[in-house]
C-alpha positions as CSV (number, residue, x, y, z in Angstrom):
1,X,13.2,-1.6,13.9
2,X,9.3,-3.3,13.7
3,X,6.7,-0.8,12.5
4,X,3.6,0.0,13.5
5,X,1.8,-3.2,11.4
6,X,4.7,-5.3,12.4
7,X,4.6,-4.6,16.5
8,X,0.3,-5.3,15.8
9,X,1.3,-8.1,14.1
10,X,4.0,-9.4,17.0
11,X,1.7,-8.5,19.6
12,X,-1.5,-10.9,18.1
13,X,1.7,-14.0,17.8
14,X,2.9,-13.5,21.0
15,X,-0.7,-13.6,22.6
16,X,-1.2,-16.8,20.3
17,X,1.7,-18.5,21.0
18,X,1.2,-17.9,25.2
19,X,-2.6,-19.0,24.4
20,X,-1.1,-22.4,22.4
21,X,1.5,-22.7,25.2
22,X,-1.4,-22.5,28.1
23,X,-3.2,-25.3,26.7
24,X,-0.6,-27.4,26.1
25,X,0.9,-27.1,29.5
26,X,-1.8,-26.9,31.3
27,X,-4.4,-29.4,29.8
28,X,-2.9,-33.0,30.8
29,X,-2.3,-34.0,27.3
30,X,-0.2,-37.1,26.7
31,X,3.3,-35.3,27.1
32,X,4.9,-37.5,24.1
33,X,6.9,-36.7,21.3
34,X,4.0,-36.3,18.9
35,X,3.0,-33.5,21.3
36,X,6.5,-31.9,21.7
37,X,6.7,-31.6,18.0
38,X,3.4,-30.7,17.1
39,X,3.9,-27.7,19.5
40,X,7.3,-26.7,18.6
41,X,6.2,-27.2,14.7
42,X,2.8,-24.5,16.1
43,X,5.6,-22.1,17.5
44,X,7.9,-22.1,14.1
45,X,4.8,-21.3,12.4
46,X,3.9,-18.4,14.7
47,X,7.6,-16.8,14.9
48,X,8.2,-17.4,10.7
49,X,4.8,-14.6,10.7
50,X,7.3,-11.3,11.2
51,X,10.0,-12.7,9.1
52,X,7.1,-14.0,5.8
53,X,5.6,-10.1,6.7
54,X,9.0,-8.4,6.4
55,X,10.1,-10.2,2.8
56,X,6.2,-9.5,1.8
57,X,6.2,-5.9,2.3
58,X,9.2,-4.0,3.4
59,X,10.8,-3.3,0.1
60,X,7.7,-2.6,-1.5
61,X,8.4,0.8,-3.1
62,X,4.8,1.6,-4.2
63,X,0.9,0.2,-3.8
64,X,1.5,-2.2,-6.7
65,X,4.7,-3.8,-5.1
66,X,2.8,-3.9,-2.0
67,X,0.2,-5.9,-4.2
68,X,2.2,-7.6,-5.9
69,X,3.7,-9.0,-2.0
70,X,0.9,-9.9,-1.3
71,X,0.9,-13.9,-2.1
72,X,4.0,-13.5,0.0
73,X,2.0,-12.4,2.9
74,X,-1.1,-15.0,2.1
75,X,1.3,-18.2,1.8
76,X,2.5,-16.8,5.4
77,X,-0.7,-17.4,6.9
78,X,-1.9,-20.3,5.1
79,X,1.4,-21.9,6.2
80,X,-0.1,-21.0,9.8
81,X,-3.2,-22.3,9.7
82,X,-2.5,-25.9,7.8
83,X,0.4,-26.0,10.7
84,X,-2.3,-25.4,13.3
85,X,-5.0,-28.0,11.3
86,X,-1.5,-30.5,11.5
87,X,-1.2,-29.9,14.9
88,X,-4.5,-30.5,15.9
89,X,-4.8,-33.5,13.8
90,X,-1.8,-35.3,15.0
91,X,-2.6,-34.9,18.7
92,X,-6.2,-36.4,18.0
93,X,-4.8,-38.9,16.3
94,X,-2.3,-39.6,19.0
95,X,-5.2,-40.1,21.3
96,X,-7.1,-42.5,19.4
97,X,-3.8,-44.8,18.6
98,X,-0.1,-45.1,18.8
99,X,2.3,-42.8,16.7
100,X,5.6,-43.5,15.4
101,X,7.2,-40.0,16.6
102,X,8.9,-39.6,13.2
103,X,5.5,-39.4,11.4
104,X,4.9,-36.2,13.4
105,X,8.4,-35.4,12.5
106,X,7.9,-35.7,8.9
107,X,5.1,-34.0,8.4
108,X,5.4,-30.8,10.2
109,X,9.0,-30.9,8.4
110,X,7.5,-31.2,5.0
111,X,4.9,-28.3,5.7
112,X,7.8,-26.1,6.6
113,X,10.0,-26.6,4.0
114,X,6.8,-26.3,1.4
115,X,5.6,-22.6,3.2
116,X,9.6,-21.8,3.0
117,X,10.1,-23.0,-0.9
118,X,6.5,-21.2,-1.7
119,X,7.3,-17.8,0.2
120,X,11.1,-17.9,-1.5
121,X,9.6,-18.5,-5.1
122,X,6.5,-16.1,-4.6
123,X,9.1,-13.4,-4.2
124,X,11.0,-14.3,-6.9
125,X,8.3,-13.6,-9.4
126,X,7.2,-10.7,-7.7
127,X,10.9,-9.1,-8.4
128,X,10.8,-10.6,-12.0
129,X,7.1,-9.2,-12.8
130,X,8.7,-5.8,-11.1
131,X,11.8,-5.7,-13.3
132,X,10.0,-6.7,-16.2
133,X,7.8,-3.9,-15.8
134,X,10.5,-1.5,-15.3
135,X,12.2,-2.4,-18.8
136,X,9.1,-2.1,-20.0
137,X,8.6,0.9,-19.2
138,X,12.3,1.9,-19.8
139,X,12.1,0.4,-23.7
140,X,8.4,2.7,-24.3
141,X,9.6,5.7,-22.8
142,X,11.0,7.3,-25.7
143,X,8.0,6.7,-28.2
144,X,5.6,7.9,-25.9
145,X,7.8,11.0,-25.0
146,X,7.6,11.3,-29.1
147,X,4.0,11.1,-28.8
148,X,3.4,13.6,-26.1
149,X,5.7,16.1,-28.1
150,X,4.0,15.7,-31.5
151,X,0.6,16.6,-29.6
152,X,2.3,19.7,-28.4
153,X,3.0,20.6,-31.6
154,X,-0.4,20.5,-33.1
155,X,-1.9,23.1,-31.5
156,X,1.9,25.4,-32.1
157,X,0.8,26.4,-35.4
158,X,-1.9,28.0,-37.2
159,X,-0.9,27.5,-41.2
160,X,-3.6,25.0,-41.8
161,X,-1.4,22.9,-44.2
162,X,1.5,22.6,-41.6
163,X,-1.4,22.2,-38.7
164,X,-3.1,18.9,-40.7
165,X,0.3,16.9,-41.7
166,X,1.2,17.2,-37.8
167,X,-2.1,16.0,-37.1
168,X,-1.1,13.4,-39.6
169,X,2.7,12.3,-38.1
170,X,1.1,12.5,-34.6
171,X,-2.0,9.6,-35.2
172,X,1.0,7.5,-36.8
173,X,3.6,7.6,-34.2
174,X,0.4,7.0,-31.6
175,X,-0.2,3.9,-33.3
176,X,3.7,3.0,-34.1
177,X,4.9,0.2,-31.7
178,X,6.2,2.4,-28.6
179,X,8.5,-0.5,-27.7
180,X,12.4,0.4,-28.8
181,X,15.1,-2.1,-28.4
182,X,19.3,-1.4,-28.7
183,X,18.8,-3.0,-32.5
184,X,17.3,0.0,-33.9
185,X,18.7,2.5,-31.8
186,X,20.2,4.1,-35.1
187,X,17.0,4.8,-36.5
188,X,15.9,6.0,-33.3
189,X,18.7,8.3,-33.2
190,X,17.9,9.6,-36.6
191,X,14.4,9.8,-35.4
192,X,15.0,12.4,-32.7
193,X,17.1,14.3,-34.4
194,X,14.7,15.1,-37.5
195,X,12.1,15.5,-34.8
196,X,14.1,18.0,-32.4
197,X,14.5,20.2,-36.4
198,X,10.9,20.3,-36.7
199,X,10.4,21.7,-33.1
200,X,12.6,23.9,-34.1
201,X,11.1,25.2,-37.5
202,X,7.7,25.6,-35.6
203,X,9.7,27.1,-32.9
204,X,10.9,29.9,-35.4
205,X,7.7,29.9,-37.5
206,X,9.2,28.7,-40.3
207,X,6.2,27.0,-42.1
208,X,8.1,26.2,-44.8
209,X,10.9,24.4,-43.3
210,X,8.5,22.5,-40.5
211,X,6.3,20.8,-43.5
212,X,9.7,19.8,-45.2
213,X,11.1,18.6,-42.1
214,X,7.6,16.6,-41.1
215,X,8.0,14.8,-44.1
216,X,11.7,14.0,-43.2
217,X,10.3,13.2,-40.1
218,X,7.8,10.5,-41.2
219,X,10.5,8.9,-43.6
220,X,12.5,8.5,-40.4
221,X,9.7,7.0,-38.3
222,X,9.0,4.6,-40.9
223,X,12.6,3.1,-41.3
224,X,12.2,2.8,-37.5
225,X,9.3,0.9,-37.7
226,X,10.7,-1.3,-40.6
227,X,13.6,-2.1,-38.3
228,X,11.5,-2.8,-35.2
229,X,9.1,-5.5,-37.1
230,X,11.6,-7.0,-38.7
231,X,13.9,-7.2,-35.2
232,X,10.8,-9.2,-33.9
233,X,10.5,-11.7,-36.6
């Protein structure tokens, strides 16, 4: 079922493709192969528009995927126009002298099968940049979950003591690298644990505990760190 875009976009094709087909018929061109070709090549162009539109945007599941489909779309319509520009010049040059039909042939075929190797790769990296962004996304979540808690926690305490070495453990795990990886998953582990105590403690009030545990709790994020700078080297 064509959408709104879609049936705007198959209406302006199919009034281009009658225009193309008026001219040709009509107009007493040189009814040769060159021009056969040349028009049929014009047509594939036109009808490979919906198709080119449908792989550009109709598993885009947000604005930046429908960006990111984009060159799809644009490789769709340059393939149109340097079709129409081939066209065009082929039937001049029929004019002027003599083509081998195959010349035609091969040309048109060669613009094709480039818009059809171009529109296939184009959304090939857009589903890589996609997924890549996912695990991206996937591998920082946890560290900037961690952040967002130990900023919670700052302002759930007034013992000044307690109050300035979360301030402390909260800078370093914004600047710790927010990228995890299954290596150091242990530590990670570890991590959350010592870090779900110390909600806890300042849950309870326990001042006492909490500035114990915060220290605990920066040992921890420093073995991760260790083990995430030396699983990059």
């Amino acid at each position: 079922m064509l959408n709104k875009r879609q049936k705007q976009l198959l209406l302006i094709l199919i009034i281009a493709a009658v225009a193309i087909s008026l001219i040709v018929f009509l107009i007493p061109f040189k009814k040769d192969g060159t021009l056969w070709i040349a028009y049929i090549a014009e047509i594939i162009a036109l009808g490979l528009q919906i198709p080119i539109f449908k792989l550009a945007f109709d598993n885009a599941k947000d604005l930046k995927s429908k960006v990111l489909g984009y060159p799809v779309f644009r490789i769709g319509y340059m393939y149109l126009i340097i079709q129409s520009i081939a066209s065009g010049t082929l039937l001049y040059m029929d004019t002027r002298l003599k083509m081998p039909v195959w010349v035609s042939a091969v040309v048109c075929i060669v613009i094709f099968a480039a818009a059809i190797i171009c529109s296939i790769t184009a959304d090939i990296s857009r589903d890589e940049v996609e997924r890549v962004e996912a695990d991206t996304k996937k591998n920082t979540s946890f560290m900037y979950s961690l952040r967002t808690r130990s900023e919670i926690l700052v302002n759930r305490t007034d013992n000044a003591s307690l109050k300035k070495e979360l301030e402390k453990l909260s800078e370093k795990i914004r600047f710790s690298d927010p990228v995890s990886s299954p290596e150091i998953s242990d530590f990670e582990k570890e991590l959350s644990e010592k870090f779900s105590q110390l909600e806890n403690a300042i849950k309870e009030n326990n001042s006492e505990i909490a500035e114990k545990l915060c220290k605990e709790v920066n040992f921890a994020l420093d073995d991760r760190n260790t083990a995430c700078r030396n699983n990059k080297q």
